[in-house]
N, CA, C and O of each residue as an XYZ file, in Angstrom:
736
protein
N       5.680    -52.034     28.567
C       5.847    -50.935     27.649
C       4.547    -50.764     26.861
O       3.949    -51.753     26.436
N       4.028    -49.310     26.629
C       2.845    -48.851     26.317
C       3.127    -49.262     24.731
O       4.127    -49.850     24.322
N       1.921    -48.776     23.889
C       1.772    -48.687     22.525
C       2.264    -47.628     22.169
O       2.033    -46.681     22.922
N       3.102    -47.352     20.939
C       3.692    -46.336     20.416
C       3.519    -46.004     19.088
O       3.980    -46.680     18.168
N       2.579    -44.527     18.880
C       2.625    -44.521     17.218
C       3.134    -43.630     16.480
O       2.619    -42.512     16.444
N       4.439    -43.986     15.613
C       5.401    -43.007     14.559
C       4.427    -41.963     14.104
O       3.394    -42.335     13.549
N       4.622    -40.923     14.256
C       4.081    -39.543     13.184
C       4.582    -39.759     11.993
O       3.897    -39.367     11.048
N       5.692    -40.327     11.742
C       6.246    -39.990     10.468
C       7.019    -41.553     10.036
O       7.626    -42.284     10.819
N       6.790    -41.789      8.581
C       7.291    -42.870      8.044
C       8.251    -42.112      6.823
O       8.153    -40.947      6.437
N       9.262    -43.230      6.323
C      10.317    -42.770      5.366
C      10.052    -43.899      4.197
O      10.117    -45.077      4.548
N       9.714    -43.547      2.622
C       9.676    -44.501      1.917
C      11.125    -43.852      0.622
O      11.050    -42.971     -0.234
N      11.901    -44.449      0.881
C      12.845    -43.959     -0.233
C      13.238    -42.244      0.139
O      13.613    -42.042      1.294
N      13.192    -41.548     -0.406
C      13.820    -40.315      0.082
C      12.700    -39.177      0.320
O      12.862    -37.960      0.228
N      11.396    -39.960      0.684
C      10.329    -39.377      0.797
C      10.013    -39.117      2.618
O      10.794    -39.847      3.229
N       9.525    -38.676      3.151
C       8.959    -38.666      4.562
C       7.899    -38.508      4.787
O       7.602    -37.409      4.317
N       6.735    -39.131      5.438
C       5.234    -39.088      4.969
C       4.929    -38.940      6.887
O       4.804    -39.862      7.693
N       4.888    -37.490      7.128
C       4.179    -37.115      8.392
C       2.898    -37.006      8.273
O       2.130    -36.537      7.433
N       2.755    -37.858      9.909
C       0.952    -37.548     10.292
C       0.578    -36.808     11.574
O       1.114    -36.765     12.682
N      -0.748    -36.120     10.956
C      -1.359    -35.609     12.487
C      -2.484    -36.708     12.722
O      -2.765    -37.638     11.967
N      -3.100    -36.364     14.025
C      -4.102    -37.022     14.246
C      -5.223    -37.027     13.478
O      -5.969    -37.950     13.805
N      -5.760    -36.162     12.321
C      -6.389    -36.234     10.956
C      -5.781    -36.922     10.197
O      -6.147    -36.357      9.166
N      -4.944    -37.930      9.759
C      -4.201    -38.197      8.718
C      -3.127    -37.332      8.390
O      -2.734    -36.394      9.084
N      -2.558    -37.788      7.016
C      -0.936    -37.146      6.396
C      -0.810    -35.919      6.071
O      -1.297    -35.527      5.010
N      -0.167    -35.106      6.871
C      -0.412    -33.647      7.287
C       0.743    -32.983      5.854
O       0.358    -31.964      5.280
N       1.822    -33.510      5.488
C       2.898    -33.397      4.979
C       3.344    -34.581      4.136
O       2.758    -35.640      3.909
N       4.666    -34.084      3.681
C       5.648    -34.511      2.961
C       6.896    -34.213      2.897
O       7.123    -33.101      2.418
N       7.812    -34.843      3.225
C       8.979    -34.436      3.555
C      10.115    -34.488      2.094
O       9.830    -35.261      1.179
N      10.991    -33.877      2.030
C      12.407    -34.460      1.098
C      13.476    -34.205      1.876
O      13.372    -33.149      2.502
N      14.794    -35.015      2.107
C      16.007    -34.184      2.807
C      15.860    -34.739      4.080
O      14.839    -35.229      4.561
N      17.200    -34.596      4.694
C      17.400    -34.759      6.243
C      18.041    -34.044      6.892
O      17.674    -32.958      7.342
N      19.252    -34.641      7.048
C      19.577    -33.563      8.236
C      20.596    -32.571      7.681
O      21.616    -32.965      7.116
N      20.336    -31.410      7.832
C      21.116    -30.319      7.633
C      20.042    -29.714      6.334
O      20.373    -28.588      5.961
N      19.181    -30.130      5.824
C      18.641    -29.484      5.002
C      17.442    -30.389      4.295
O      17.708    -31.487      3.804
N      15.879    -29.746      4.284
C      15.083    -30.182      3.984
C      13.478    -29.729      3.387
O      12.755    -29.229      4.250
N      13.103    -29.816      2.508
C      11.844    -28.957      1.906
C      10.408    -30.065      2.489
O      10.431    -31.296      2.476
N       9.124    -29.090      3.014
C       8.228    -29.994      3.842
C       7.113    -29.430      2.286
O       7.440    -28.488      1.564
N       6.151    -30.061      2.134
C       5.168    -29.738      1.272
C       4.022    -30.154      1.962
O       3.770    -31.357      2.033
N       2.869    -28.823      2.782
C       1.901    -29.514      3.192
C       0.700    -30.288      2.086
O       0.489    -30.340      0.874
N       0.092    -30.834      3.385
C      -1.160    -31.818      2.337
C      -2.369    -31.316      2.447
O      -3.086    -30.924      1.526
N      -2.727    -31.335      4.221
C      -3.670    -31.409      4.976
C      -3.520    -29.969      6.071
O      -4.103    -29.939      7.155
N      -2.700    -28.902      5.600
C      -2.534    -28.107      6.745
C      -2.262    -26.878      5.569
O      -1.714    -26.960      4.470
N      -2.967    -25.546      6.372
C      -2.765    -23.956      5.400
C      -0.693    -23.860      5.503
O       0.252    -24.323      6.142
N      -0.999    -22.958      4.418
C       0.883    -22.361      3.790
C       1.202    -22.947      3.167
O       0.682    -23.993      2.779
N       2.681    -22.221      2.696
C       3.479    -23.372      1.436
C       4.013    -24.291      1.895
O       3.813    -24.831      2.983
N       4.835    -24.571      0.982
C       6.027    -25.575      1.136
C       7.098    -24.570      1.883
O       7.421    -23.409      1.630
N       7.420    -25.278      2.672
C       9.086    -24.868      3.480
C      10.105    -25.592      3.080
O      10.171    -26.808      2.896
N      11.365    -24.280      2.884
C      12.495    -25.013      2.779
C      13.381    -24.752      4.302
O      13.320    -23.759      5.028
N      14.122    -25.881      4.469
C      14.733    -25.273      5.802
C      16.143    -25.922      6.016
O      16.288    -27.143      5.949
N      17.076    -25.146      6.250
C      18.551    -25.455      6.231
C      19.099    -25.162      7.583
O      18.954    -24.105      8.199
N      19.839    -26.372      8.028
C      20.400    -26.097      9.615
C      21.612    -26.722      9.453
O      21.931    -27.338      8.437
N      22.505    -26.537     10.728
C      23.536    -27.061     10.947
C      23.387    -28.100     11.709
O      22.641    -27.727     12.615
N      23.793    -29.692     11.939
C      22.946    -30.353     12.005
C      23.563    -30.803     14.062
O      24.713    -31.242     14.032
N      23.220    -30.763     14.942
C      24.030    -30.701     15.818
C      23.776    -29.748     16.799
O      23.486    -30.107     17.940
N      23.885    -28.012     16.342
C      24.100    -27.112     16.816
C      22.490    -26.789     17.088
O      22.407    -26.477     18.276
N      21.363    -26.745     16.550
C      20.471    -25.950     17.092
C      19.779    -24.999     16.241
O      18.652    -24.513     16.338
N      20.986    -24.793     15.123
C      20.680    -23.509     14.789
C      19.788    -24.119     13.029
O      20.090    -25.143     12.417
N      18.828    -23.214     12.669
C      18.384    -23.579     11.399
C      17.650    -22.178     10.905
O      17.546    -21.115     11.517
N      17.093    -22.612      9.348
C      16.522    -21.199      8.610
C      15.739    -21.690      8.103
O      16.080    -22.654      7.417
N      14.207    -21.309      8.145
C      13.536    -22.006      7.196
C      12.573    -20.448      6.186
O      12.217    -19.376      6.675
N      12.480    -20.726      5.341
C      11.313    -20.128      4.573
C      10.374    -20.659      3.967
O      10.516    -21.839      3.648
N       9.231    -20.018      3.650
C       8.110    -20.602      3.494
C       7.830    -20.062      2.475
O       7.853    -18.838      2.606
N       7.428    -20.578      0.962
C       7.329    -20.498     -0.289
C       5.939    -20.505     -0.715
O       5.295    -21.554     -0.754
N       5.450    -19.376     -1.036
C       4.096    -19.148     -1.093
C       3.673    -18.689     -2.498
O       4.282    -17.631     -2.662
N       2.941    -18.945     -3.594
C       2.969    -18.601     -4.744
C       2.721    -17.177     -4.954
O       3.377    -16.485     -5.732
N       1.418    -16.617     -3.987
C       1.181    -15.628     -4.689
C       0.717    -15.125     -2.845
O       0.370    -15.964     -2.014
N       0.827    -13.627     -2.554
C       0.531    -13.163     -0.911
C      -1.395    -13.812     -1.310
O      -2.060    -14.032     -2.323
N      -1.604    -13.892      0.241
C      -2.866    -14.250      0.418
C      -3.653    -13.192      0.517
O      -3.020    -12.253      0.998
N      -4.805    -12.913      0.265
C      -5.575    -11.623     -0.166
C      -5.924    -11.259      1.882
O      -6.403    -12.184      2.539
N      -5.752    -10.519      2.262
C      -5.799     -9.953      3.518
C      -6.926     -9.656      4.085
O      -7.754     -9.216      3.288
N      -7.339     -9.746      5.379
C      -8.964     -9.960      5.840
C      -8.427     -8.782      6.667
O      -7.701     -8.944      7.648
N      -8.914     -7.339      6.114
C      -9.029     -6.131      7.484
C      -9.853     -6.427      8.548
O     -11.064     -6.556      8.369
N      -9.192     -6.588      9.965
C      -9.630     -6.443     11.095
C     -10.492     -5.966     11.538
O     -11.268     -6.608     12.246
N     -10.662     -4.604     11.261
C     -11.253     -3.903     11.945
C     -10.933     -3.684     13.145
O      -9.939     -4.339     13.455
N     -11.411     -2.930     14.122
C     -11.479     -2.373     15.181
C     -11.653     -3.830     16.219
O     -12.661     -4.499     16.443
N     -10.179     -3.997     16.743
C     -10.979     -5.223     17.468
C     -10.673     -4.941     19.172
O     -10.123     -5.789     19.874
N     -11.053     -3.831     19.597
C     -11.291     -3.056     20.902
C     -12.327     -3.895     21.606
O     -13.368     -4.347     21.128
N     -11.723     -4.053     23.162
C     -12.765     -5.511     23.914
C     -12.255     -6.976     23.413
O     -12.431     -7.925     24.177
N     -11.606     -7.194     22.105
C     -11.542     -8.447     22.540
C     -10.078     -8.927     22.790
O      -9.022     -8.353     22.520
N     -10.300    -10.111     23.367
C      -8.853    -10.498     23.617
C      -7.845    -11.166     22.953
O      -8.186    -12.166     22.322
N      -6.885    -10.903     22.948
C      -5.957    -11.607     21.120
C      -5.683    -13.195     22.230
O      -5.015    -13.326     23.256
N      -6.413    -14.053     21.560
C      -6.296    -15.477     22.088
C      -7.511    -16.068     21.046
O      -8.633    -15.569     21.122
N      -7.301    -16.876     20.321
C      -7.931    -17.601     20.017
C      -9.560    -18.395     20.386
O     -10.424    -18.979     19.733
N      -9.362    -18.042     21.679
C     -10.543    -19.075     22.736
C     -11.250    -17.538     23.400
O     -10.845    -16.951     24.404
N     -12.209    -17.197     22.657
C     -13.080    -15.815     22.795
C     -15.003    -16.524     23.238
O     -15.677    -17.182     22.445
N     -15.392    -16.166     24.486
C     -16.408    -16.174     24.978
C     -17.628    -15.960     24.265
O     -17.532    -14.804     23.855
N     -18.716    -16.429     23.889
C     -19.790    -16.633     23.164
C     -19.934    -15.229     22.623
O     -19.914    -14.982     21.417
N     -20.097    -14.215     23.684
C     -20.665    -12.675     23.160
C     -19.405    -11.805     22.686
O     -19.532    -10.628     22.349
N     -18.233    -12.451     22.688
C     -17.045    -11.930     22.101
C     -17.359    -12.510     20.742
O     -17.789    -11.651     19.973
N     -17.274    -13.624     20.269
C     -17.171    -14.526     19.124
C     -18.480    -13.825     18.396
O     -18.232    -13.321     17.301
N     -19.701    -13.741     18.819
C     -20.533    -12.802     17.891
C     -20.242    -11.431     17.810
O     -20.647    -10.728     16.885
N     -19.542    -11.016     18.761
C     -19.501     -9.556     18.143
C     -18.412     -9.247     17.216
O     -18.375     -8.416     16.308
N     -17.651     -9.970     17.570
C     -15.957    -10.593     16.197
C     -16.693    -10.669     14.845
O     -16.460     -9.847     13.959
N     -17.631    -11.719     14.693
C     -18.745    -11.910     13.406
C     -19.038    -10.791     13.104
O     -18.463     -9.893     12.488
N     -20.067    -10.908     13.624
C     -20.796     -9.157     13.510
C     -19.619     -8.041     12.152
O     -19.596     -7.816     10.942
N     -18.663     -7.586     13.680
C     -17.584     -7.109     12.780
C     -17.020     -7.553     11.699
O     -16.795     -6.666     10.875
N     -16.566     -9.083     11.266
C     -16.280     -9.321     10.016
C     -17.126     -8.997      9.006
O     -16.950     -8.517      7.886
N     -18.526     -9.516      9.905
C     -19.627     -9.264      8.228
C     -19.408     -7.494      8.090
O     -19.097     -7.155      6.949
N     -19.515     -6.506      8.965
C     -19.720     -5.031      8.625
C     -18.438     -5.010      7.628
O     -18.885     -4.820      6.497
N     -17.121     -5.121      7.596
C     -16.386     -5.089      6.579
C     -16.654     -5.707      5.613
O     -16.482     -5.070      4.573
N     -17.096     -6.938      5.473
C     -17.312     -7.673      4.667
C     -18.234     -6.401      3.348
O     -17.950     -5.930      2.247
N     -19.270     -6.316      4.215
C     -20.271     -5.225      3.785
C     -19.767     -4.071      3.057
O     -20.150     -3.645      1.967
N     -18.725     -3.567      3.926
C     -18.020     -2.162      3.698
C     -17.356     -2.727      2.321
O     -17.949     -2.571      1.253
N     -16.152     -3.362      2.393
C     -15.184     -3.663      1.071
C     -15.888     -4.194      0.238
O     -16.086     -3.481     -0.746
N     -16.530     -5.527      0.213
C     -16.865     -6.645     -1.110
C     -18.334     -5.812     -1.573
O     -18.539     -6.033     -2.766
N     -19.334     -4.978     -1.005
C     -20.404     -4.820     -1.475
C     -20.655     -3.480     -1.185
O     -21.850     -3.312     -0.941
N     -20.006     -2.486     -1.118
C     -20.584     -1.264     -1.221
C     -20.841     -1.085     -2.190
O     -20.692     -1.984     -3.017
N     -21.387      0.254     -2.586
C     -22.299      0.620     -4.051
C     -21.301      0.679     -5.149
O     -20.193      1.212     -5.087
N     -21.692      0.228     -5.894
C     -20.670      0.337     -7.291
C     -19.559     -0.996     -7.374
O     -19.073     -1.382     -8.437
N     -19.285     -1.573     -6.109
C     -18.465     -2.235     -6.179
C     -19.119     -3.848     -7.233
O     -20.207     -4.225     -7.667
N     -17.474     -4.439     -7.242
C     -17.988     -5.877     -7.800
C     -19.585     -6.519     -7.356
O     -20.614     -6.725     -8.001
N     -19.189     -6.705     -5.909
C     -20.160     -7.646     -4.817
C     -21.684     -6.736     -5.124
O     -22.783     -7.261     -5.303
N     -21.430     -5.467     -5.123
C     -22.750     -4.755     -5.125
C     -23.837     -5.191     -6.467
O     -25.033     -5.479     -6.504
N     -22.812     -5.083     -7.461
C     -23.672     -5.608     -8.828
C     -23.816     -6.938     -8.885
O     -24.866     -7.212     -9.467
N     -23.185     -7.943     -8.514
C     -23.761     -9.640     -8.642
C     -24.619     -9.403     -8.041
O     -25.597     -9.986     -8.509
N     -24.990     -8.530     -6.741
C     -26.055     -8.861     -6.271
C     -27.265     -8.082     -6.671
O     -28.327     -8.703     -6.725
N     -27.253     -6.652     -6.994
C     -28.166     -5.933     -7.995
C     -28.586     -6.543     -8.781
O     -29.768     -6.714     -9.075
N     -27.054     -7.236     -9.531
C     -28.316     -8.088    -10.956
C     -28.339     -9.433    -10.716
O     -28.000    -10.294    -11.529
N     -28.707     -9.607     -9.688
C     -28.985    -11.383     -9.322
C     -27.906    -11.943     -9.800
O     -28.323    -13.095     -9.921
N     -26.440    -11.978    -10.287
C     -25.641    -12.700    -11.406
C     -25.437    -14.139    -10.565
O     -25.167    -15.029    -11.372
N     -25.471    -14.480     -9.608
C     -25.034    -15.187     -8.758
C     -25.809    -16.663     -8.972
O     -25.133    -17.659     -9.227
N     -27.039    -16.728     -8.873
C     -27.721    -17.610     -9.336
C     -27.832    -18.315    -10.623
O     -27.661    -19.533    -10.680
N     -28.104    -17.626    -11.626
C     -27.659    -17.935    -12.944
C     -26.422    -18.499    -13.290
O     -26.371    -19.236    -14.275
N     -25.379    -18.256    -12.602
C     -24.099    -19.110    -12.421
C     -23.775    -20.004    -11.748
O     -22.677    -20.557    -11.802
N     -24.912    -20.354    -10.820
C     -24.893    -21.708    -10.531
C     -25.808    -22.601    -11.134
O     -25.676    -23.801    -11.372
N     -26.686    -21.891    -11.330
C     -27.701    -22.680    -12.467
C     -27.829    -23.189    -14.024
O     -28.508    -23.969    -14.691
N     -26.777    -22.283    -14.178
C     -25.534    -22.993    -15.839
C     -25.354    -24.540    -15.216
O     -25.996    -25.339    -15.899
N     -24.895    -24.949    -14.490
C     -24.411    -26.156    -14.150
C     -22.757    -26.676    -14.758
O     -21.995    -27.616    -14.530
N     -22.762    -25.523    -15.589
C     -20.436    -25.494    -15.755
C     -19.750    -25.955    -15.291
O     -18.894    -26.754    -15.668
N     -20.120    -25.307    -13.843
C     -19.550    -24.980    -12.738
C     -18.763    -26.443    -12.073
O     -19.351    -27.524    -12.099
N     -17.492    -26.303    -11.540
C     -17.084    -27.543    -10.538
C     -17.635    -27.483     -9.346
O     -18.159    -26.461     -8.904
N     -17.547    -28.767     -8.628
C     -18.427    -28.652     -7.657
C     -17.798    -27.589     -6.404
O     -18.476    -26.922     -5.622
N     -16.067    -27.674     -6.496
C     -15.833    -26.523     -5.404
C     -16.350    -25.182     -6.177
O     -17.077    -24.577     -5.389
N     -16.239    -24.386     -7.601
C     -16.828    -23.615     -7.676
C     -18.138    -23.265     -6.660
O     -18.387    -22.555     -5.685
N     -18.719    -24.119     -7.435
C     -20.575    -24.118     -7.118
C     -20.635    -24.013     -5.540
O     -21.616    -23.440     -5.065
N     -20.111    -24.286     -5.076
C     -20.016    -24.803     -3.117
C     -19.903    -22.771     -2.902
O     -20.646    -22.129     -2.160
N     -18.810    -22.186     -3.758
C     -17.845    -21.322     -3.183
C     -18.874    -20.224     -3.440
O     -19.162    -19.437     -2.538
N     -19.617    -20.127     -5.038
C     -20.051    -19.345     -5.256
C     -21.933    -18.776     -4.524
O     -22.660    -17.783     -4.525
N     -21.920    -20.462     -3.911
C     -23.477    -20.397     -3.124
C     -23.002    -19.808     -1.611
O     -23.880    -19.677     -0.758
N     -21.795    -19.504     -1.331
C     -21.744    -19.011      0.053
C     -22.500    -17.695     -0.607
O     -23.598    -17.582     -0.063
N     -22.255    -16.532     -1.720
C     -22.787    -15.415     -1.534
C     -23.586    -15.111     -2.401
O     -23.760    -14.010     -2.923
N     -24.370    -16.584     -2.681
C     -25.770    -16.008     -3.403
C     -26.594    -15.447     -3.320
O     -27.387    -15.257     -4.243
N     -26.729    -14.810     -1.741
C     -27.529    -13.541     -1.435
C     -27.206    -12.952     -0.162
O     -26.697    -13.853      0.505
N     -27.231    -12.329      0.229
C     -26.895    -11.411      1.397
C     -26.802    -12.358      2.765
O     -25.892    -12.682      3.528
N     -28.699    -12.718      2.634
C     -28.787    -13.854      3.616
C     -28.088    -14.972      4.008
O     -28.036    -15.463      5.136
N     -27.448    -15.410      2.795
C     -26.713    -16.558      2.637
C     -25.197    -16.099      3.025
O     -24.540    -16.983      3.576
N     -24.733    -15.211      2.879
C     -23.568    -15.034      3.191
C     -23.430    -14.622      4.500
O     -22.256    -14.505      4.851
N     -24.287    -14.360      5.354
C     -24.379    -13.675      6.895
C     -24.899    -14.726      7.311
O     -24.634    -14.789      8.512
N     -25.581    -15.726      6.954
C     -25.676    -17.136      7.694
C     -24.210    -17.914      7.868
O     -23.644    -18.381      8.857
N     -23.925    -17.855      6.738
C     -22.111    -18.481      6.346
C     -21.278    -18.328      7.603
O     -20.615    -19.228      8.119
N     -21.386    -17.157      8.008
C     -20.252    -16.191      8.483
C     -20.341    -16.366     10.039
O     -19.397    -16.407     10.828
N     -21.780    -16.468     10.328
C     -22.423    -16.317     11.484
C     -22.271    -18.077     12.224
O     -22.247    -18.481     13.386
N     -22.206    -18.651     11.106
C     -22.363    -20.728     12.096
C     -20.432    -20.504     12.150
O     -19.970    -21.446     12.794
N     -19.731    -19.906     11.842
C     -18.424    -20.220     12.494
C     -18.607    -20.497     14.080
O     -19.211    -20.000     15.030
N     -17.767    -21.542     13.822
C     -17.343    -21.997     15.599
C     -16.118    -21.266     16.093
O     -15.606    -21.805     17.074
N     -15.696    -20.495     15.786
C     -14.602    -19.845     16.524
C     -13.818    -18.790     15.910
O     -14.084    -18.626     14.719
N     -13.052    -18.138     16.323
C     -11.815    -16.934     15.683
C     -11.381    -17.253     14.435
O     -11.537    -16.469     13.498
N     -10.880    -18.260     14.316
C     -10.313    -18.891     13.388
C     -11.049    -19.349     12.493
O     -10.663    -19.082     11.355
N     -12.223    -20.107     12.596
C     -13.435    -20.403     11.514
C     -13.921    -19.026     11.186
O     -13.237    -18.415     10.364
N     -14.749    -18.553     11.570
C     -14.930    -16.840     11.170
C     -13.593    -16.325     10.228
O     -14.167    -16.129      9.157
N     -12.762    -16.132     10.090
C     -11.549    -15.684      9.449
C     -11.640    -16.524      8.450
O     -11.442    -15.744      7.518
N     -11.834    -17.786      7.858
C     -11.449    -18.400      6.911
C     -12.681    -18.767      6.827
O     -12.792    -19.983      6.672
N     -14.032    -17.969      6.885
C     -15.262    -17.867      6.144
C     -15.524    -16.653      5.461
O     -16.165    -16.395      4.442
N     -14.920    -16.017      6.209
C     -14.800    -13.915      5.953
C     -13.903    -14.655      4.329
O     -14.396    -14.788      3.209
N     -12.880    -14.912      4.670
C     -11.734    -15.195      3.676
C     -12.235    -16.181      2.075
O     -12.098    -15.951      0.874
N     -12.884    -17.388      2.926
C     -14.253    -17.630      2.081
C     -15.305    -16.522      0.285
O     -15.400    -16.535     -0.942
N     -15.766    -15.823      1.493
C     -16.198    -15.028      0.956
C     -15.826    -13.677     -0.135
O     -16.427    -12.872     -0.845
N     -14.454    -14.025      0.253
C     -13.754    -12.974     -0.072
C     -13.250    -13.224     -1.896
O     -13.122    -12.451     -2.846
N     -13.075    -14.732     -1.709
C     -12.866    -15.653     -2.791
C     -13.885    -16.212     -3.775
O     -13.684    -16.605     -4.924
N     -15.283    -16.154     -2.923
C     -16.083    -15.976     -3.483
C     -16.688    -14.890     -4.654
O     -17.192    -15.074     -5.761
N     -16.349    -13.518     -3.760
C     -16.783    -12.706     -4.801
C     -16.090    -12.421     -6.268
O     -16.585    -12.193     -7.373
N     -14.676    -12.536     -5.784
C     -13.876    -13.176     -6.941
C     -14.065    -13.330     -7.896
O     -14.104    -12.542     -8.841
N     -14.294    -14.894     -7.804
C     -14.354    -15.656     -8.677
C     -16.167    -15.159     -9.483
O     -16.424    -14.916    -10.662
N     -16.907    -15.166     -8.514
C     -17.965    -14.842     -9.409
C     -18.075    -13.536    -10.208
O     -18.901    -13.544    -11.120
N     -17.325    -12.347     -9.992
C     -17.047    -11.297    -10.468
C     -16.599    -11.486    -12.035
O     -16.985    -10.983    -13.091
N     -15.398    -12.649    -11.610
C     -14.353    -12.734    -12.834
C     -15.931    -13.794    -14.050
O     -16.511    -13.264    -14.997
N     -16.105    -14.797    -13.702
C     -17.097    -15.418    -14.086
C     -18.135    -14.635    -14.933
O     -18.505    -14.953    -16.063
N     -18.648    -13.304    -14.039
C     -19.844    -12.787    -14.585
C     -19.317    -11.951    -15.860
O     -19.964    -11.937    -16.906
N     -18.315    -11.379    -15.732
C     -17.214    -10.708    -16.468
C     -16.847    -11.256    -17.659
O     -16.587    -10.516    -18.608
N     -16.777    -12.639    -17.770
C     -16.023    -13.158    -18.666
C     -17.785    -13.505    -19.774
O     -17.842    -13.547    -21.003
N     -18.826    -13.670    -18.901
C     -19.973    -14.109    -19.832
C     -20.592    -12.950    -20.192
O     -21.694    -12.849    -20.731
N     -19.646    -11.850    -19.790
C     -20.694    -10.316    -19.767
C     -21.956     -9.648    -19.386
O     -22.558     -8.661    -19.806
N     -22.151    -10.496    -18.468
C     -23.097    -10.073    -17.401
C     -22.907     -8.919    -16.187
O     -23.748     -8.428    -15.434
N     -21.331     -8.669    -16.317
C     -21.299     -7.502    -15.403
C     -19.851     -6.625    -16.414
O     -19.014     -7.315    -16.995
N     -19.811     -5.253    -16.446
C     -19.236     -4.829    -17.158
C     -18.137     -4.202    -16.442
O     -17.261     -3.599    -17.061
């Protein structure tokens, strides 16, 4: 008999699941009804209620607030699969940054003035800042920097949650520049 390793351990009324990265979750509850709280993985907490036997169950997923939405764009030519061919995957980029461009930095917008008035730098150069701030707000300390960002994604999915990145970025530095009155 081979080696065998549990995904999941039980300490008291707790359940401590793993992926092959480490403890992905947290469990409460068993059978017929149970709430998961991730650790290590995107979404909320799920609650999920079944009949315990039959097959049948309901779960929902408890999310504080909707996640701010990454427009597509036009995605004509490529193929909805995850696993997209080198000159697919740059032209996917490509397209994220042109929206990117279009929404977060057209003229007048938030993104347009941090970057008109340099605000971006000066707010990391306060040194305030936490270090995920500071990380979040140097993705779009300049144009260059944010189309480099966007551009080293390894895949569909990295691209999307650098676009998304960025998106959080301008954000926060908006609200930031706002609050020290550097942007009106």
């Amino acid at each position: 008999m081979g080696f065998r390793f549990r995904r999941s351990t039980r300490l008291g009324p707790l359940r401590f699941n793993f992926s092959k990265g480490g403890l992905s979750s947290i469990s409460v509850g068993g059978r017929g009804a149970s709430f998961n709280i991730p650790v290590a993985r995107s979404g909320g907490a799920c609650t999920t209620v079944g009949l315990p036997g039959t097959g049948l169950s309901w779960s929902v997923e408890h999310t504080p607030e909707p996640p701010a939405v990454i427009p597509a764009g036009r995605a004509e030519g490529l193929p909805n699969s995850r696993r997209l061919r080198p000159g697919q995957l740059d032209a996917f980029k490509q397209s994220l940054l042109a929206v990117l461009r279009q929404e977060l930095f057209a003229p007048g917008s938030a993104g347009a003035l941090l970057w008109e008035n340099a605000s971006v730098s000066p707010l990391l150069a306060a040194g305030s800042l936490s270090a995920r701030t500071a990380g979040l707000l140097a993705v779009i300390e300049t144009p260059e920097a944010m189309e480099g960002y966007v551009l080293r994604a390894q895949g569909q999915d990295d691209a999307k949650r650098r676009a998304q990145r960025c998106i959080e970025a301008v954000q926060e530095a908006s609200r930031l520049a706002t609050t020290r009155g550097w942007l009106p």
